[in-house]
C-alpha positions as CSV (number, residue, x, y, z in Angstrom):
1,X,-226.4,39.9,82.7
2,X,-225.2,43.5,81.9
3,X,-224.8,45.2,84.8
4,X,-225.3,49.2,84.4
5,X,-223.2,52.0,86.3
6,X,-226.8,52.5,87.9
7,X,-227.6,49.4,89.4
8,X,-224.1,50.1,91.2
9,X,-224.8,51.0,95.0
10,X,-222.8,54.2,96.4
11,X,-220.8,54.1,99.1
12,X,-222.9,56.0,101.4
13,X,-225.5,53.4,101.0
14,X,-223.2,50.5,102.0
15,X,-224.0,48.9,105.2
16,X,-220.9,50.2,107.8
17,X,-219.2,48.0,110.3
18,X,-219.6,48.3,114.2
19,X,-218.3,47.0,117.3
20,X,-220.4,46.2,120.5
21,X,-217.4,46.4,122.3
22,X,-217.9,49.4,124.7
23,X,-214.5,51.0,125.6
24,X,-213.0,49.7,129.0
25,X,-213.1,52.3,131.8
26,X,-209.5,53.7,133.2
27,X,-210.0,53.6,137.4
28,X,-207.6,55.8,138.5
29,X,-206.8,55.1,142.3
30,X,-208.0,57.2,144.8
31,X,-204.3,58.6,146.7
32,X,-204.5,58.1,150.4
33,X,-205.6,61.6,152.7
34,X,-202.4,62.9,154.2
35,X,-202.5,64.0,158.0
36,X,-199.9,66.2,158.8
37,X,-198.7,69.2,160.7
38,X,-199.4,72.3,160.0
39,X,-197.9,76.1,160.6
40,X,-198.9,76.2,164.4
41,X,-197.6,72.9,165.0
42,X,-194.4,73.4,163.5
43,X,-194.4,76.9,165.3
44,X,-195.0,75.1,168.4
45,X,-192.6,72.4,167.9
46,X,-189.4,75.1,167.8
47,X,-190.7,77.5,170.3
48,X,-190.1,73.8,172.8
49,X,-187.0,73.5,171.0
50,X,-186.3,76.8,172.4
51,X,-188.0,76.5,175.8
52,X,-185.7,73.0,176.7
53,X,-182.5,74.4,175.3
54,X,-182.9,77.6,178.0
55,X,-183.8,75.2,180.3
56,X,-181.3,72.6,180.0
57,X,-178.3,75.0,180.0
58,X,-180.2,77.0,183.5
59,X,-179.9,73.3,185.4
60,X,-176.1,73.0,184.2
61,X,-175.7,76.2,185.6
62,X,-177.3,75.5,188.8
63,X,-175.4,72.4,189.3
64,X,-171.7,74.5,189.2
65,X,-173.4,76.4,191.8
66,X,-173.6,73.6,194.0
67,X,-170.7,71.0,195.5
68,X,-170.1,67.9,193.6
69,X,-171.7,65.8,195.9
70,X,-175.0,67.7,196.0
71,X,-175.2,67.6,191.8
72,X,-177.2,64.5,191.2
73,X,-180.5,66.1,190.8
74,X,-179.3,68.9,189.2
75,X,-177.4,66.5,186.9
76,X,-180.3,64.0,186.5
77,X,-182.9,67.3,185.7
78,X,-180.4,68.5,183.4
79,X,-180.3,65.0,181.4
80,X,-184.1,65.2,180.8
81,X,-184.6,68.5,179.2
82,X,-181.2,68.0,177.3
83,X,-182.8,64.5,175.5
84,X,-186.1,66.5,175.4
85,X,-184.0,69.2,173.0
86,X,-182.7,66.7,170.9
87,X,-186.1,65.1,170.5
88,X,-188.3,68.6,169.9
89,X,-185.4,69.6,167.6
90,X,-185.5,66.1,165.1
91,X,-189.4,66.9,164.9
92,X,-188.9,70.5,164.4
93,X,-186.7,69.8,161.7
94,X,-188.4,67.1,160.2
95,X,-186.5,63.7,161.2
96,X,-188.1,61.8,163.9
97,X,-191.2,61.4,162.0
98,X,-192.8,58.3,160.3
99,X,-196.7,57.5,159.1
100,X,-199.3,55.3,160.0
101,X,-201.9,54.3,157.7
102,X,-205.7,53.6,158.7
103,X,-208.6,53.0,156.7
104,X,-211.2,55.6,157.7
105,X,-215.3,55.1,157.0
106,X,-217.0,58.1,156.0
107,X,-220.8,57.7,156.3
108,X,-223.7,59.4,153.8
109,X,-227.1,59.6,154.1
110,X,-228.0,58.9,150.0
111,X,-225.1,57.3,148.3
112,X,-223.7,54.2,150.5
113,X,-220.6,54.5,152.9
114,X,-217.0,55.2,151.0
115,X,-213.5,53.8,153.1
116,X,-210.6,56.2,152.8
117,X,-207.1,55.2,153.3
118,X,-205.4,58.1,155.3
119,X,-201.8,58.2,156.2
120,X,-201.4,60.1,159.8
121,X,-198.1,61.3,161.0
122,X,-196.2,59.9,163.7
123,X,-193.8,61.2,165.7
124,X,-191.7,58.1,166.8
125,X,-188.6,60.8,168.2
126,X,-191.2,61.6,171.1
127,X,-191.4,57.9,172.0
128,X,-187.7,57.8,172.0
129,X,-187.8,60.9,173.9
130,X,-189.8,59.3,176.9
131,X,-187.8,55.9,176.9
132,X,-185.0,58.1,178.3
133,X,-186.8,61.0,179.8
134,X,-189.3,59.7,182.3
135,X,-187.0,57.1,183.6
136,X,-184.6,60.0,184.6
137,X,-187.8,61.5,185.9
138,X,-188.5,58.6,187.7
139,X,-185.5,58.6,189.1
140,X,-185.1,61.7,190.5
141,X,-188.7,61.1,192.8
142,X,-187.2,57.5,193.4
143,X,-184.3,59.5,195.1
144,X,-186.2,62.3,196.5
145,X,-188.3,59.7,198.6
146,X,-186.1,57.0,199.2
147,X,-187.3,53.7,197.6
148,X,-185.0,50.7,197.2
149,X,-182.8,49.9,194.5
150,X,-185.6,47.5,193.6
151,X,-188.3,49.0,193.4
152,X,-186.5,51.9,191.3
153,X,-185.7,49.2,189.3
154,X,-189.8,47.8,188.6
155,X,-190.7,51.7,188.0
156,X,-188.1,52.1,185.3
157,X,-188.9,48.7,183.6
158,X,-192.5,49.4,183.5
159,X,-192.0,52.7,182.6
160,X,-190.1,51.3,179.8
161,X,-192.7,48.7,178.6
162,X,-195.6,52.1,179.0
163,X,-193.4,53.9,176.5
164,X,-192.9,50.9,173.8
165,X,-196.6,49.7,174.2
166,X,-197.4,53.3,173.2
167,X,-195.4,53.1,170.4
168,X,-196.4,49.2,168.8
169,X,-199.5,51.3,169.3
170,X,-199.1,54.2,167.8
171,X,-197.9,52.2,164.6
172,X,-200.2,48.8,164.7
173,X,-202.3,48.5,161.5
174,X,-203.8,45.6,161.7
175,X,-207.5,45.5,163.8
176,X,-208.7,48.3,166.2
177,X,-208.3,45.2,168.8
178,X,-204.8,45.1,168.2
179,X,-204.1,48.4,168.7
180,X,-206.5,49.3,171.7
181,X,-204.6,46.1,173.6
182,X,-201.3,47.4,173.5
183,X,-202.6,50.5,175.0
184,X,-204.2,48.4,177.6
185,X,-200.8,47.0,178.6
186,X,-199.8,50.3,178.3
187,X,-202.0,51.5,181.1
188,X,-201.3,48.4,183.3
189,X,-197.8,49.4,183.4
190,X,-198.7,53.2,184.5
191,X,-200.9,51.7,187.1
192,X,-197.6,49.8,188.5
193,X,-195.6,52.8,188.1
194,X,-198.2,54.5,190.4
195,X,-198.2,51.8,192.9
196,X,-194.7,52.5,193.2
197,X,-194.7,56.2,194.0
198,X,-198.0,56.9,195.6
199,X,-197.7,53.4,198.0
200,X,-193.9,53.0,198.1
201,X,-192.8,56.0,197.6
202,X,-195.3,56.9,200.2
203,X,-194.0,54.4,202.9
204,X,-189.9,55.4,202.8
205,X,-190.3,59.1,202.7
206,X,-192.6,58.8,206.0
207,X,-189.2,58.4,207.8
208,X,-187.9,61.6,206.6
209,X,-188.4,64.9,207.9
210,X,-191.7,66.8,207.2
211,X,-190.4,69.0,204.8
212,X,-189.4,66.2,202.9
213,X,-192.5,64.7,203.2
214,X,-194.7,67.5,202.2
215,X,-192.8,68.3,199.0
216,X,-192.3,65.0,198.0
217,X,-196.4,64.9,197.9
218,X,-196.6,67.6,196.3
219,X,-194.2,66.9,193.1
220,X,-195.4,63.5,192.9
221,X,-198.7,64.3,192.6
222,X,-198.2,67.0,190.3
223,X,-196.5,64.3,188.1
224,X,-198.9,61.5,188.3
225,X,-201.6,64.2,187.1
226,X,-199.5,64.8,183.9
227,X,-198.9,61.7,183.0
228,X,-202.5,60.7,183.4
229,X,-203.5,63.4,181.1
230,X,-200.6,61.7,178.5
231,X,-202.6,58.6,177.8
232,X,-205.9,60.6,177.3
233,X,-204.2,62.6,174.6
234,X,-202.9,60.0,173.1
235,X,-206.3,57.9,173.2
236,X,-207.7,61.2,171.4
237,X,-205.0,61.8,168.5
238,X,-202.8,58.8,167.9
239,X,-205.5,56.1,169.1
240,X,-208.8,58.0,168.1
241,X,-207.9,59.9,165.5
242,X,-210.2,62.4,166.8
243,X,-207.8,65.6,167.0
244,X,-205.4,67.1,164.4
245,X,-201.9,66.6,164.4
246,X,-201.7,70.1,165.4
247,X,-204.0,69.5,168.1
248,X,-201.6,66.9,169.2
249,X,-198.4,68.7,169.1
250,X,-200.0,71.8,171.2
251,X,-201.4,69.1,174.0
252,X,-198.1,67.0,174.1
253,X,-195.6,70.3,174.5
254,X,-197.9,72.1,177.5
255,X,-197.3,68.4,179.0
256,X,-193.9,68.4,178.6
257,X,-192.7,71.7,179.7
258,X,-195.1,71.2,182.6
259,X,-193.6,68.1,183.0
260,X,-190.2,68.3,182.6
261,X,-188.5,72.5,182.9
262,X,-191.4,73.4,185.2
263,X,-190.7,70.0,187.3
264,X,-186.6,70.5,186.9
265,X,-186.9,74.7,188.5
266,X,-189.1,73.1,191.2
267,X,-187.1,70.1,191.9
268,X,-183.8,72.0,191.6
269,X,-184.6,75.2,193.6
270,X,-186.7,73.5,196.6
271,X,-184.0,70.8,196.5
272,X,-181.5,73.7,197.5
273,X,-183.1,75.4,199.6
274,X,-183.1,72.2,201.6
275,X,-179.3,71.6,201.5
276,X,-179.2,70.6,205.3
277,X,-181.2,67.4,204.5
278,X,-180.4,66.7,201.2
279,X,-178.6,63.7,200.3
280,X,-174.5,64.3,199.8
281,X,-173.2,61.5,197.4
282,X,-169.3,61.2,198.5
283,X,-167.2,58.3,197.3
284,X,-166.7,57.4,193.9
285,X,-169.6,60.1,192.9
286,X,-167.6,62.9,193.9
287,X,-163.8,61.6,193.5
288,X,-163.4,58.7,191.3
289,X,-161.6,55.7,192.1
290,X,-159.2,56.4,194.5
291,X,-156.3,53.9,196.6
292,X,-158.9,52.6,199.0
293,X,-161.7,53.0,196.1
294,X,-160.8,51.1,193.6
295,X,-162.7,47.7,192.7
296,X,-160.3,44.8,192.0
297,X,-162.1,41.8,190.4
298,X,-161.7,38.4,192.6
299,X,-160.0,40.1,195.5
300,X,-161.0,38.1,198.1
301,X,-159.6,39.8,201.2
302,X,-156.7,37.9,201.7
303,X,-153.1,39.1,202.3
């Protein structure tokens, strides 16, 4: 058979080859939302930078102005605003500061519910801050009402285990359950801390004079009224979620210089103007170790 140019299809009449294969879809992760600090709170962070270093170099002034023997307040007070700085001035400049990730549920009326990672910060100087602060705190209302040695001792340890429960807290990412139960043991340790001052602390300084007495009430309360409100902010920013970082900041530095430089001038300047009664530390406080101080190890007391 002859086959003519004609009966020769053209290409455009050729049946073309497709695929079914639709091309695969790229998902391009979604990056977690970043909760941060903004302007005010870094402005807020260095003006308590600021506030604690005036105030921590005023209580070392007030303390030359005093005897030796009369300086363990002032010395104490001094401590807490100084570790304060150094904590305010690690977030200020940025150190100090870690993030916690949380997966938050965001709720729509037409299109279903959509989980969003988020990454909150987490200032983890302030919790070193209080591990050293509100012991010497502690301390100083220990003194000023005269508890024991041992029950100084179970204020400062569960002071201690408030602080680090706030912190395995602050930073738990596992269930809601998890989280919420440290702050429980949290609060159970405030609640012993309380014990100590209003029912202890209540009992030794009823044997002291009634100016004692009075301003010891006063101070202690004032404190136990902060420190309640510290838990509540913390329920509302690092446990909640409910407040901004900036929110947070503002909250946690009125507490502090309320708690701490407006607790130290009040401590420090009703302390002095009590010097008759209060306490004079003599001894190896005031003069070291001298011949008939000094410790020798195994001495016995005989010739």
């Amino acid at each position: 058979m002859i086959v003519s140019p004609e009966m020769i299809p053209s290409a455009s009449a050729l049946p073309t080859a497709s695929t079914s294969v639709a091309p695969i879809p790229t998902i391009v992760p979604t990056p977690p939302h970043i909760v941060a600090a903004g302007d005010v709170g870094n402005r807020t962070l260095w003006v308590v930078v600021v506030i604690m270093a005036i105030s921590s170099l005023a209580f070392y002034g007030m303390a030359f102005r005093v005897p030796v023997q009369k300086r363990l307040f002032h010395i104490i007070t001094a401590f807490i605003t100084t570790f304060a700085f150094l904590s305010y001035f690690a977030m200020a400049t940025g150190d100090g500061i870690s993030f916690a990730s949380y997966t938050k549920t965001e709720h729509h009326k037409k299109v279903p519910s959509i989980d969003i990672d988020v990454k909150r910060e987490i200032y983890w100087a302030r919790y070193v801050d209080w591990s050293i602060t509100t012991p010497l705190l502690l301390l100083d209302l220990s003194l000023l009402a005269g508890l024991s040695g041992a029950n100084i001792l179970v204020a400062i340890v569960a002071d201690v285990i408030m602080v680090l429960t706030g912190l395995f807290a602050a930073f738990g990412q596992g269930k809601d359950s998890q989280k919420w139960g440290w702050y429980a043991w949290g609060c159970i340790a405030y609640l012993v801390i309380v014990y100590q001052l209003a029912i202890g602390g209540r009992e030794t300084v009823a044997r002291k004079d009634s100016k004692t007495k009075a301003f010891y009430a006063s101070i202690a309360g004032f404190t136990l009224i902060l420190w309640t409100i510290y838990p509540i902010i913390w329920g509302l920013s690092e446990g909640g979620h409910i407040i901004n970082v900036d929110s947070e900041i503002i909250a946690y530095a009125v507490l502090d210089i309320l708690a701490k430089p407006v607790f130290g001038f009040w401590l420090l300047f009703t302390h002095d103007s009590m010097a008759s009664t209060s306490p004079s530390l003599e001894g190896f406080w005031a003069h070291g170790f001298g011949e008939q101080g000094t410790l020798r190890v195994g001495d016995d007391g005989e010739a």
